[in-house]
C-alpha positions as a printed NumPy array, in Angstrom:
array([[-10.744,   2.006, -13.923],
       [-10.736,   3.755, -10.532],
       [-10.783,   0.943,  -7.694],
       [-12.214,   2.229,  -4.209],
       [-11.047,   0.421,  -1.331],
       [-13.361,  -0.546,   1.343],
       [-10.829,  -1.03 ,   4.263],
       [ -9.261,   2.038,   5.471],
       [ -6.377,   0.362,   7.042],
       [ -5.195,  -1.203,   3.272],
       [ -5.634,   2.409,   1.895],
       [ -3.303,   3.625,   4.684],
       [ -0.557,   0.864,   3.754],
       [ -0.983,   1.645,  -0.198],
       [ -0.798,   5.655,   0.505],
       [  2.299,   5.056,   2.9  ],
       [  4.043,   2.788,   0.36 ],
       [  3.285,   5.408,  -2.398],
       [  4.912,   8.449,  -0.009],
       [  7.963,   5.78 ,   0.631],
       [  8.38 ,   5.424,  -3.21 ],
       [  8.548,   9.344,  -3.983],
       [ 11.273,   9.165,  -1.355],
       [  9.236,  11.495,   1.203],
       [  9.821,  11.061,   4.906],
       [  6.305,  11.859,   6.071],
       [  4.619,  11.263,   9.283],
       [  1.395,   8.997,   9.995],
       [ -0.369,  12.257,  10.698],
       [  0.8  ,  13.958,   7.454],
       [ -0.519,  10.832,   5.714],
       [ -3.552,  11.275,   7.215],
       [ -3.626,  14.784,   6.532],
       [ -3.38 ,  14.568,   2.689],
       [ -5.464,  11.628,   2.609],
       [ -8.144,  13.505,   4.196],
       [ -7.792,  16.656,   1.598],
       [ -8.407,  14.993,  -1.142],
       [-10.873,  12.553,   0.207],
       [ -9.103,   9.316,  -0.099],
       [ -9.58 ,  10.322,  -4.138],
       [ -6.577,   7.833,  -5.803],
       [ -5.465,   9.773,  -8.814],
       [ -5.564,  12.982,  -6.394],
       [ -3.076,  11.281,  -3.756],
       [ -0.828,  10.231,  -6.71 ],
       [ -0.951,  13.321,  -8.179],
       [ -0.37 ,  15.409,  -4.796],
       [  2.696,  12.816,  -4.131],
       [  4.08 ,  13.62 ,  -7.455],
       [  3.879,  17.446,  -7.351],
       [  5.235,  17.135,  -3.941],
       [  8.154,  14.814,  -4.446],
       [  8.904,  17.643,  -7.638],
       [  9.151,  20.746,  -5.294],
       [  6.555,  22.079,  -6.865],
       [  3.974,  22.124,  -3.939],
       [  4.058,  21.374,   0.048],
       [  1.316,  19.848,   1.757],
       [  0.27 ,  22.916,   3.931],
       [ -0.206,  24.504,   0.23 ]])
């Protein structure tokens, strides 16, 4: 079931405490920024985070 949230600010605070559990010391504005590539998509962030958090990819890639 995908849930879309509504309320930008909550999406912020779920997206931050998603980057703090992969261990990544990111910025607001680097939140922003891969929030904003993949459209606020869920499964993309988490996906992105993982890959990220792996080395595998950067998020100016």
């Amino acid at each position: 079931m995908l849930i879309t949230l509504a309320n930008s600010q909550s999406n912020q605070r779920q997206v931050t405490n998603l980057v703090n559990r992969h261990r990544l010391n990111w910025s607001n504005q680097e939140i922003c920024d891969l929030r904003e590539m993949v459209g606020g998509h869920p499964y993309l962030v988490r996906v992105a985070l993982y890959q990220v958090a792996k080395g595998r990819i950067t998020l100016s890639r």
